[in-house]
Backbone as numpy.savetxt, mean C-alpha at the origin, in Angstrom:
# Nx Ny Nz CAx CAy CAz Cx Cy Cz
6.77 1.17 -15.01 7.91 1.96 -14.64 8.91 1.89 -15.78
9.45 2.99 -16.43 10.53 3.24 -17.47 11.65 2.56 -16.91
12.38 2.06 -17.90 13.45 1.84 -17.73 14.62 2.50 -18.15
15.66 3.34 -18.03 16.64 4.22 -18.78 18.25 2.65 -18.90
18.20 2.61 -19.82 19.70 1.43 -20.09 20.54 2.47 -20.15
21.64 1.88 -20.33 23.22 2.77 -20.22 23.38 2.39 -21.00
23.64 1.08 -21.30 23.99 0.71 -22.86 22.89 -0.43 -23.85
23.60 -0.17 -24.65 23.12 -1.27 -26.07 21.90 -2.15 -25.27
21.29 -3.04 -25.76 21.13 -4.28 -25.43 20.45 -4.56 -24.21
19.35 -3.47 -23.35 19.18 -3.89 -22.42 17.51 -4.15 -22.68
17.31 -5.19 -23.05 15.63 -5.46 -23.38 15.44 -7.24 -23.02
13.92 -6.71 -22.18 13.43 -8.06 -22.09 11.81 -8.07 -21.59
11.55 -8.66 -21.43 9.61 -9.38 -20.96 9.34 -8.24 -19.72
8.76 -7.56 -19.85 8.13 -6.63 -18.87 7.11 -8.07 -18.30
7.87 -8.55 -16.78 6.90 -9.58 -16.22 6.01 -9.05 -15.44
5.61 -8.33 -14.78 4.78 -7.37 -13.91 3.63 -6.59 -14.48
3.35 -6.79 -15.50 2.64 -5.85 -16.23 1.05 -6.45 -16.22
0.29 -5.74 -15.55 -1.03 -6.19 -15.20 -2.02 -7.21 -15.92
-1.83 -6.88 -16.91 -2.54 -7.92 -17.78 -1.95 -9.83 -16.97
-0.74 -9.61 -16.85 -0.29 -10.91 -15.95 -0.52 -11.34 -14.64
-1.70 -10.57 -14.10 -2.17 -10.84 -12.61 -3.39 -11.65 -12.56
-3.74 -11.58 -13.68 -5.14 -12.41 -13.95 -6.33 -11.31 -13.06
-6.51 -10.39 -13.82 -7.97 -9.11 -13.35 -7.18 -8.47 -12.10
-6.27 -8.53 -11.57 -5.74 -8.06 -10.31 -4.74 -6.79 -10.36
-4.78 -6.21 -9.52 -3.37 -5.17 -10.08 -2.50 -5.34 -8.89
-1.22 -4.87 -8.52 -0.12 -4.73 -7.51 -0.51 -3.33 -6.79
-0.71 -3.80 -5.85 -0.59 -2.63 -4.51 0.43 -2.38 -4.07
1.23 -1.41 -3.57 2.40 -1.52 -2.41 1.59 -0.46 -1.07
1.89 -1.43 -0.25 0.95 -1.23 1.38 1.98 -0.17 2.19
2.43 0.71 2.64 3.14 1.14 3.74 2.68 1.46 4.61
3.31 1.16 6.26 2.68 1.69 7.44 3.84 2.09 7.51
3.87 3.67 7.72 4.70 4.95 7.97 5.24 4.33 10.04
6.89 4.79 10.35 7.09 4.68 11.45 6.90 3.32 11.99
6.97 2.10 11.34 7.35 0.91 11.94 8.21 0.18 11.74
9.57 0.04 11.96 10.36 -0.58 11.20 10.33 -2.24 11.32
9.46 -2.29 11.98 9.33 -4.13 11.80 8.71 -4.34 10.37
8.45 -3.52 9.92 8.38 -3.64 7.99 8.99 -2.75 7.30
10.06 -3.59 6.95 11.41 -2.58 6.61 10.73 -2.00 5.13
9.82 -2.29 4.23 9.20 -2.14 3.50 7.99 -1.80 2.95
7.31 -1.36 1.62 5.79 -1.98 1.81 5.82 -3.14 1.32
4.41 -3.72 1.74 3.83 -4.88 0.97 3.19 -4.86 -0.33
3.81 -5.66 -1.00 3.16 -5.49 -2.43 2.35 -7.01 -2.75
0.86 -6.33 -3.08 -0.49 -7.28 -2.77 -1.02 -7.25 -4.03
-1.45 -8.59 -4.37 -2.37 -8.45 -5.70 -3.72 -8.06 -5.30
-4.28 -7.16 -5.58 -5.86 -6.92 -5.18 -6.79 -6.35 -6.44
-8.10 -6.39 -6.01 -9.21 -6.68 -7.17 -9.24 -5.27 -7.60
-9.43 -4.66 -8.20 -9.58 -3.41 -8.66 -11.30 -2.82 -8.28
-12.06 -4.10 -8.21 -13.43 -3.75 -7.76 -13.55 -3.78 -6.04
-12.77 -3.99 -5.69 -12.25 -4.13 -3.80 -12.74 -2.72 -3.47
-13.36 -2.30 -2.52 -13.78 -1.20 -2.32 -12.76 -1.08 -0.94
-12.19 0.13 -0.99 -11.68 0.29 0.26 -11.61 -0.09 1.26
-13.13 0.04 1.91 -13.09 -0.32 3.23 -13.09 -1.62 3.15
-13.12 -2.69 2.19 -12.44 -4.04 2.25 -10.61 -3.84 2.37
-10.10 -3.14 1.69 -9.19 -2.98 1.88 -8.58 -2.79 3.19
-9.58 -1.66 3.91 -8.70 -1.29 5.20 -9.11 -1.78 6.86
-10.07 -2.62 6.21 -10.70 -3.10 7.55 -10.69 -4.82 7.53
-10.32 -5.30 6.15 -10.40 -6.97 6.15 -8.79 -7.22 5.36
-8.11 -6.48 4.64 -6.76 -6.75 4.63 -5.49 -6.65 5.24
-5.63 -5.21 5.28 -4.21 -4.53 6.16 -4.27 -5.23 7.60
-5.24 -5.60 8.33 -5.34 -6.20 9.44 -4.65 -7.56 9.53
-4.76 -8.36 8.35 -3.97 -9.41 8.03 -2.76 -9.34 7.76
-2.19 -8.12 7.19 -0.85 -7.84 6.82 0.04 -7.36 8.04
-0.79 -6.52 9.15 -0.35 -5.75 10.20 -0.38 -6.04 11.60
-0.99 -7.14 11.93 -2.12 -7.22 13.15 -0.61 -8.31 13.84
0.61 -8.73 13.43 1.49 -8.91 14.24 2.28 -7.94 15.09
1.95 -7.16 14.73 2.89 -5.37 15.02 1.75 -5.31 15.93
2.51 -4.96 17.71 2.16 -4.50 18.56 1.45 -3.65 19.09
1.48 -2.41 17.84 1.03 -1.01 17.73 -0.58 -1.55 16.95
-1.00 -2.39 16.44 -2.09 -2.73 15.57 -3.58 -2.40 16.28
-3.43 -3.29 17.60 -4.84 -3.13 18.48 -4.82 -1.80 18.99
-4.18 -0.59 18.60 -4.39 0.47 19.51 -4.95 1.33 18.19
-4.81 0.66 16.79 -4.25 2.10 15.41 -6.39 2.28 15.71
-6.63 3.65 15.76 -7.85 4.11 14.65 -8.02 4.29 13.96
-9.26 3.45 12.82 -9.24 4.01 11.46 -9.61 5.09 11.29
-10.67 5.51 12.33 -10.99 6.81 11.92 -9.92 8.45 11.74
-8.74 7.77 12.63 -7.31 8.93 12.82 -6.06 8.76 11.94
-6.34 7.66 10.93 -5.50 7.05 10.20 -5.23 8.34 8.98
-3.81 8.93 8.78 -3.44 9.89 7.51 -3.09 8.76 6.57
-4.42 8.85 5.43 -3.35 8.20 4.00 -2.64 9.08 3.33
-1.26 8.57 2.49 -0.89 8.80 1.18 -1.29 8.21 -0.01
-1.12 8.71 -0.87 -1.11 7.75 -2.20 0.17 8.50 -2.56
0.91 7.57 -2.67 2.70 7.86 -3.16 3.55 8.69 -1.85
3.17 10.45 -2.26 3.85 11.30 -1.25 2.75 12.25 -1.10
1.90 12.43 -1.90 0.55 13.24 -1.75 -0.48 12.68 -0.72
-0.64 13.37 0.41 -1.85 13.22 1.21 -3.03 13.01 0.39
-3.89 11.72 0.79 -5.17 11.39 0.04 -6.29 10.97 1.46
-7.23 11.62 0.67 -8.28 11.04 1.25 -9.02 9.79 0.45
-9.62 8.83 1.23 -9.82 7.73 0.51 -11.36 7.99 0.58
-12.18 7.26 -0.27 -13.55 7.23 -0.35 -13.81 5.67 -0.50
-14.43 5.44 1.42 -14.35 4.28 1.55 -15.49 3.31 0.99
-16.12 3.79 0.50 -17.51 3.20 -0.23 -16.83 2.98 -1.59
-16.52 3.67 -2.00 -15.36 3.68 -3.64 -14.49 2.31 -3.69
-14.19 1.97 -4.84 -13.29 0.63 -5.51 -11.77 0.99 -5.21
-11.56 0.49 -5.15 -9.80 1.17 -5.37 -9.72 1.49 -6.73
-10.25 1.05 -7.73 -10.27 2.07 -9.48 -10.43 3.24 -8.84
-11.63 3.57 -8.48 -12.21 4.38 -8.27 -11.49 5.49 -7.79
-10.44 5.07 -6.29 -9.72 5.69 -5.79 -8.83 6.28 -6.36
-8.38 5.85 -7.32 -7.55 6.53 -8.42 -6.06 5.02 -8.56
-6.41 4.49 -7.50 -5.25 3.15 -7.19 -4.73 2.13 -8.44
-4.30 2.73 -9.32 -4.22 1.79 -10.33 -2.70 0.78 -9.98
-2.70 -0.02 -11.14 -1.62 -0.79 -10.77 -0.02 -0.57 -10.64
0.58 -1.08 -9.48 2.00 -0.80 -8.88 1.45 0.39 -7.84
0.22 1.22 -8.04 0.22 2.27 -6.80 1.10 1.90 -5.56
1.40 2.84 -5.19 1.77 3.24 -3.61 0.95 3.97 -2.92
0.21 3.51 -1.57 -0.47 3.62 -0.51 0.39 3.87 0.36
0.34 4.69 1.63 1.44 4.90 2.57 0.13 5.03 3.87
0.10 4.46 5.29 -0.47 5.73 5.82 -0.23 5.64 7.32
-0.21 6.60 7.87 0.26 6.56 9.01 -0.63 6.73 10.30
-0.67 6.54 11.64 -1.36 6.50 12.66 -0.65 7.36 13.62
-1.08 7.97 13.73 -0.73 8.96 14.91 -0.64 8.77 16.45
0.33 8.78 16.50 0.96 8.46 17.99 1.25 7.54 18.09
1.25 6.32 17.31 1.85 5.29 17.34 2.87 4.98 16.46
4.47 5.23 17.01 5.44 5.51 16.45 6.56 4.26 16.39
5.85 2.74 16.61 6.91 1.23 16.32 6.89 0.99 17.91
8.00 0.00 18.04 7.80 -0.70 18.74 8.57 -0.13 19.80
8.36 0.74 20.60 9.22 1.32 22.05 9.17 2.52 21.51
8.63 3.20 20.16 8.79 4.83 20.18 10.27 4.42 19.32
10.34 3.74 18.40 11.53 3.11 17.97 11.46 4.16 16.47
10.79 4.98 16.16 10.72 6.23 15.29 10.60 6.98 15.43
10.40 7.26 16.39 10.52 8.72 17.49 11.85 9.68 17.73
């Protein structure tokens, strides 16, 4: 990510920069409509991780406190990648997917809108 300074003097160690994950890159995770994650999660993951490791043995670990979890289908699940609707190819790597490092993943479940319809 660029940085624009205002003034003089604003330089230092880009610490984030993949080569510093040791083979790993930064994910950021979002589940759209829950505000019990005021955020995404940002995950170091393998670049050879094939999706459906991703979406069936991680996010479950990241998500599976949220109430709404035992009801989500994967099969009804809308991804993003950033703000663009993506389809994922779950046999595919996340390279593959196009997921390089710092990506943003977003995706949302339909009809399940937080905790009481609390995005509704």
């Amino acid at each position: 990510m660029s940085v624009i300074a205002l003034k003089e003097g604003y330089t230092g160690e880009v610490k984030d920069r993949e080569e510093n994950f040791h083979g790993n890159r930064l994910l950021f995770i979002g589940w759209e409509d829950h505000l019990m994650f005021c955020a995404p999660h940002c995950i170091p993951v393998a670049p050879s991780m094939t999706f459906a490791t991703l979406a069936n043995d991680v996010l479950p670990g990241i998500y599976a406190a949220h109430p709404d979890w035992e009801r989500v289908k994967q099969d009804e699940i809308e991804w993003f990648r950033s703000n663009e609707r993506f389809t994922p190819a779950f046999d595919r790597t996340l390279e593959e997917n196009g997921l390089l490092h710092k990506a943003l993943i977003r995706f949302r479940t339909p009809g399940l809108t937080g905790i009481r319809g609390s995005c509704s």
